[in-house]
DRENLUM-200798 format. One line per 8 residues: number of its first residue (from 1); their letters; for each residue x, y, z of C-alpha. Coordinates in steps of 0.5 Angstrom, whole numbers. Layout:
BEGIN
NUM) A) X,Y,Z | ...
***
This chain:
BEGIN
1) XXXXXXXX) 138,56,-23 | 137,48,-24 | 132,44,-19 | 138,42,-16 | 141,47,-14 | 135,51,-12 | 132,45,-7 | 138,46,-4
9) XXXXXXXX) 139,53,-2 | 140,53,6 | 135,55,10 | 134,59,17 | 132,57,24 | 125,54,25 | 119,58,27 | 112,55,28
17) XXXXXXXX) 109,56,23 | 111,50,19 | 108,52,13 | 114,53,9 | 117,47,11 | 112,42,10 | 112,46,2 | 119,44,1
25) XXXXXXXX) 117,37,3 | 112,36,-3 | 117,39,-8 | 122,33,-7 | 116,31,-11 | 118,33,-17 | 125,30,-17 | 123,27,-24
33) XXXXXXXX) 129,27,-28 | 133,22,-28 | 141,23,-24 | 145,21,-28 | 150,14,-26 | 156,12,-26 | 158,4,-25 | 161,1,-18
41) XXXXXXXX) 168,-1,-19 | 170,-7,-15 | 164,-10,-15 | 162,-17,-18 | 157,-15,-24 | 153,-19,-29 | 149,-16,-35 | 143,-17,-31
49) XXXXXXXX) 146,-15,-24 | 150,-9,-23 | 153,-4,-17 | 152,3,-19 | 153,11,-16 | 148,15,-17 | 147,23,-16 | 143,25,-11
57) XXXXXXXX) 142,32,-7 | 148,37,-4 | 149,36,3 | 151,42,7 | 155,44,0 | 158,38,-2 | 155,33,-7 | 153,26,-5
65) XXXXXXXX) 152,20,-8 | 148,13,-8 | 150,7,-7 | 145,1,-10 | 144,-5,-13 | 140,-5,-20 | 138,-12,-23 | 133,-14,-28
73) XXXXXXXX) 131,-21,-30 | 134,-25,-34 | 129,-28,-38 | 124,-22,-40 | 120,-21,-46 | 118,-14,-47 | 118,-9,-41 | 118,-11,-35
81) XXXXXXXX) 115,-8,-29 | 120,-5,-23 | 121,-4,-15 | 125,1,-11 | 128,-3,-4 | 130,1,1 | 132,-2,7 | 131,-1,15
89) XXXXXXXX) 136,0,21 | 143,-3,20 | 141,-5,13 | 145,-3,7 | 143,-4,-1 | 141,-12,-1 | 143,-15,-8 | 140,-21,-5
97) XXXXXXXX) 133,-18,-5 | 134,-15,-12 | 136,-21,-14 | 128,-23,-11 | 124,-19,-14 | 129,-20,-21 | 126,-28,-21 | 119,-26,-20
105) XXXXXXXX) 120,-22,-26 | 121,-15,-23 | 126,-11,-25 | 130,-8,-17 | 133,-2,-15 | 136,-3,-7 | 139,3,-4 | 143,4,1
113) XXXXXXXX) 141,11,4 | 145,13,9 | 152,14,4 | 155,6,5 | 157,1,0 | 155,-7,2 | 161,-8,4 | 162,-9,12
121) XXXXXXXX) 166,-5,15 | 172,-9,20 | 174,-3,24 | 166,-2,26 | 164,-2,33 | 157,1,31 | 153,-6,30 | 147,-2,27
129) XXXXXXXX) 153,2,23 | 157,-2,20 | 157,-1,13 | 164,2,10 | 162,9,8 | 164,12,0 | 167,18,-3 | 160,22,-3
137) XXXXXXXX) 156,21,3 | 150,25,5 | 146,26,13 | 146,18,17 | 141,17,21 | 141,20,28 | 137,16,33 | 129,18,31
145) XXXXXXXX) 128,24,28 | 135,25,32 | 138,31,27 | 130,36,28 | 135,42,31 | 138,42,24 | 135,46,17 | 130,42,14
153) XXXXXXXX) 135,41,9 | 141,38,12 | 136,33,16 | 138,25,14 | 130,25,12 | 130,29,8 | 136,27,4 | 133,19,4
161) XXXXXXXX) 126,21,2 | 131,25,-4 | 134,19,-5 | 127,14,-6 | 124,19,-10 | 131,19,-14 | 132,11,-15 | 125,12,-17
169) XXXXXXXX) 127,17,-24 | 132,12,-25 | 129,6,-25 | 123,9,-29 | 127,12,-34 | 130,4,-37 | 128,2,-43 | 127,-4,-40
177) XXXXXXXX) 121,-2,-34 | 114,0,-35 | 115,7,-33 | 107,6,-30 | 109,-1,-26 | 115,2,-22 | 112,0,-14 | 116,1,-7
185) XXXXXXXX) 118,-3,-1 | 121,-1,5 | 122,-5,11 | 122,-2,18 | 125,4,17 | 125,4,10 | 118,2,11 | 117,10,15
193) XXXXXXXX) 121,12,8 | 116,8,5 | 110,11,8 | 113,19,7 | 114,18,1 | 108,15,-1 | 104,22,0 | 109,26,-5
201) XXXXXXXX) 111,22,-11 | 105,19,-14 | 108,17,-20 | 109,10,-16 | 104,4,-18 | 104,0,-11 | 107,1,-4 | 109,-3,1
209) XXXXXXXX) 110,-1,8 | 114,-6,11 | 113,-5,20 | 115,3,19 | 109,6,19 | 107,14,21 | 103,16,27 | 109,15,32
217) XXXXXXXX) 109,21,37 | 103,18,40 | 106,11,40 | 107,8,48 | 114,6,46 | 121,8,44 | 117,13,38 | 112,16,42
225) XXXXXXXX) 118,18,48 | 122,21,43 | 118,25,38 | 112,26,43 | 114,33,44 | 117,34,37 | 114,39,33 | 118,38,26
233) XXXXXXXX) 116,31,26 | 109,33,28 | 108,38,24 | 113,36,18 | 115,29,17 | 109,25,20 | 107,20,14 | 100,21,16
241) XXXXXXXX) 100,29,15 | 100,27,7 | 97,20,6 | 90,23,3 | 95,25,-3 | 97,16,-4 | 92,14,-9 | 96,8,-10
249) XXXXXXXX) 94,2,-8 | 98,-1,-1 | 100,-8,3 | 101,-6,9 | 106,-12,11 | 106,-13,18 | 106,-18,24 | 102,-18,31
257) XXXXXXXX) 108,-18,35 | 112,-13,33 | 115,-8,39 | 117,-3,34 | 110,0,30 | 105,-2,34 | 99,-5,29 | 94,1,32
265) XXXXXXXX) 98,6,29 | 100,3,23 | 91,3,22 | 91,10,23 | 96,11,17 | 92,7,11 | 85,10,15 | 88,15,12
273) XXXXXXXX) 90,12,6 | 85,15,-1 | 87,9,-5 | 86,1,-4 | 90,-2,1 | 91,-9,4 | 93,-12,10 | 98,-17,11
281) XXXXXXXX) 99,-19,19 | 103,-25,20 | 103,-28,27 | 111,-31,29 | 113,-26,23 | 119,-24,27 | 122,-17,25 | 128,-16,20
289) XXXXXXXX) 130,-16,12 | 130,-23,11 | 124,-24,15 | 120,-18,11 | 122,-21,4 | 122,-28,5 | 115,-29,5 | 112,-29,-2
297) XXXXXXXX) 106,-25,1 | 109,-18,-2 | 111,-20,-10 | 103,-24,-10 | 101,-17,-8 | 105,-14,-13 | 104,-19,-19 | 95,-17,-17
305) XXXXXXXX) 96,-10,-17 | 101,-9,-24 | 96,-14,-27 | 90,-13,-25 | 90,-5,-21 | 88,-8,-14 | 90,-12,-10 | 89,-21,-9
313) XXXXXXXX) 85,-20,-3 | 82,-14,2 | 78,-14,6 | 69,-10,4 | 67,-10,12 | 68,-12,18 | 64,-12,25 | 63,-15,31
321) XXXXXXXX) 55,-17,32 | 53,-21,38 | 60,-23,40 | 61,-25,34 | 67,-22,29 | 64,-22,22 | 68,-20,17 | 68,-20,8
329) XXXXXXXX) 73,-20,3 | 73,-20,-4 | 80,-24,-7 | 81,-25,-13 | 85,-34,-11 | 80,-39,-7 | 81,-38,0 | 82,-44,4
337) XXXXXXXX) 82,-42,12 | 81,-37,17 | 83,-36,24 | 81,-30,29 | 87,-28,33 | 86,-23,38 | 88,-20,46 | 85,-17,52
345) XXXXXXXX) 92,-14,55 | 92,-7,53 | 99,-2,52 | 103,-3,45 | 101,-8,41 | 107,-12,40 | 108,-13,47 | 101,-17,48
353) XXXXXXXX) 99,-24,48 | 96,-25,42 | 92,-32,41 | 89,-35,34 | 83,-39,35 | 78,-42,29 | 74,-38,24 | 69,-41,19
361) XXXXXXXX) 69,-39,12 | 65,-39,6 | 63,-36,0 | 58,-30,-1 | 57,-29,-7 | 63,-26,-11 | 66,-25,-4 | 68,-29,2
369) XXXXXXXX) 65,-28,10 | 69,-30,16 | 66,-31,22 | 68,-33,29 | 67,-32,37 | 71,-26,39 | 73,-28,47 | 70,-25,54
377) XXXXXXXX) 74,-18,55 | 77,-18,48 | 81,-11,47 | 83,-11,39 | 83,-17,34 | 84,-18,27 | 82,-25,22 | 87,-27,18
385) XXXXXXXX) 85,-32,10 | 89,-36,7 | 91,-38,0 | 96,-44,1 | 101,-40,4 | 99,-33,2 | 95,-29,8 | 91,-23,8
393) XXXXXXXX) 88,-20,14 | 82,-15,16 | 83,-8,18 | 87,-8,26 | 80,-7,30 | 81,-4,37 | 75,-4,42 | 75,2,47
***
């Protein structure tokens, strides 16, 4: 019986020991081989730039199909490295942000993981779904973790982490691709794909988790009333139950004011963390596809790791001394300013006043200390060090 075959053989009811489940979870690690494809039709293509299906796993007895833009810079000179994009709520496979990463000299696979094309859908009256669906759709999403009653396997999570790992065979298998310098980015809930499949598939050189993270039965929000009381996602599919097992290192991209994945939870995920990681918080970010892939934060970040193995900047320690928040980071570019940015309101993170005040900056030794004042009654804080318009930012510290 082929891999294929064999991960797809239904499953029972659920019990509570979640032993099995979490196996089978760990198993879509080893979707190595790459599917086989076929080319869009009725898509605009290049020699560089082209729409593509390619085969992923059964769903409920049916084959499926993935949707993706695959691209590779034009000007290239031996092989390239890559990235897998996997897109948030009401996101499809983005061209453009193929087109992206292609011009930082990153071979890109974005994928469509909810069975639809780019193509916008005129008879919709669904905003965050509408996208026209193909001939070989699997599971859509359903709301948060809406589908947990079904078998694991019928589950849409299940079938994205699926497709990630999937584009992730694929992209490696080109000539063109250095196989140990493929990464993946998602964004807000591709950014929570991003964060489970981290912990599954270690051939991936890089991550960055964009908004999404895990931890969020315990959010204060629309996560944390959802899956408070829900065992599979705690259980099973909560990325941090596998973040020891991501050596890789990571950017965790995000901004203080989003209301979707608050900043304490996504702390908690790259505490969790065995390899390196980054952190970049930008105030007035703003949540979204193009505001995540805007900012060239995330290809300096992928350009030091493929490079030199680690990230640009991170941060060594940080702590609060007489009222003072000192913290040091090693960064391989000069930086040139620092601020403080903290909150004395309480509740999610995204709801709260976040205030920038000045921090002073200097060079200690190979690295750099940032100090500053941290205000009367201060109930989390982080320092944020620029490099032109590059931002790195010290670990999320809340104070209890």
């Amino acid at each position: 019986m082929s891999f294929f075959a064999a991960i797809n053989i239904a499953q029972g009811v659920y019990s509570g020991d979640y032993s099995t489940e979490c196996n089978e979870v760990l198993a879509l690690g080893k979707l190595t081989e790459a599917p086989d494809v076929r080319d869009a039709a009725g898509f605009e293509s290049t020699d560089h730039l082209k729409a593509i299906y390619f085969d992923a796993l059964d769903w409920k007895g049916k084959p499926t199909k993935v949707f993706a833009w695959l691209g590779l810079p034009a000007n290239r000179s031996g092989k390239v490295p890559g990235i897998v994009l996997v897109h948030g709520g009401g996101g499809s496979a983005f061209k453009e942000w193929v087109e992206k990463w292609n011009d930082q000299g990153f071979a890109a696979i974005s994928i469509a993981v909810e069975g639809q094309t780019d193509v916008k859908d005129p008879n919709s009256t669904d905003r965050g779904k509408s996208w026209k669906q193909h001939e070989w759709p699997g599971p859509r999403r359903s709301g948060i973790y809406g589908d947990s009653a079904e078998p694991l396997k019928d589950q849409w999570m299940y079938h994205a982490v699926a497709d990630t790992i999937l584009a992730n065979s694929l992209l490696r298998s080109l000539p063109e691709v250095d196989a140990d310098k493929v990464g993946l980015m998602g964004i807000s809930w591709g950014g929570v794909i991003t964060s489970t499949v981290m912990g599954i598939d270690d051939r991936f050189a890089f991550a960055i988790p964009t908004y999404g993270c895990g931890n969020l039965s315990e959010a204060e929000n629309q996560y944390g009333r959802a899956l408070g009381n829900n065992e599979i996602y705690k259980q099973v599919w909560d990325p941090i139950l596998r973040l020891d097992k991501a050596t890789m290192p990571a950017l965790w991209f995000s901004w203080p004011g989003d209301q979707h994945f608050p900043l304490d939870k996504q702390a908690s995920c790259y505490a969790a963390m065995t390899g390196d990681h980054m952190v970049s918080l930008i105030p007035g970010m703003r949540h979204g596809h193009g505001a995540g892939w805007n900012p060239p934060d995330s290809y300096a970040f992928a350009k030091s790791v493929v490079g030199s193995g680690t990230p640009w900047c991170h941060q060594t320690s940080a702590a609060v001394k007489g009222g003072t928040a000192m913290v040091s980071f090693a960064s391989s570019k000069p930086l040139d300013g620092a601020e403080l940015i903290s909150t004395v309101d309480t509740g999610i993170t995204g709801s709260r006043k976040w205030v920038e005040s000045s921090a002073k900056l200097k060079r200690d030794g190979d690295g750099w200390k940032a100090a500053a004042a941290v205000p009367s009654g201060t109930t989390a804080w982080f320092v944020n060090v620029r490099c032109g318009k590059l931002m790195a930012s010290s670990d999320f510290q809340q104070v209890l």
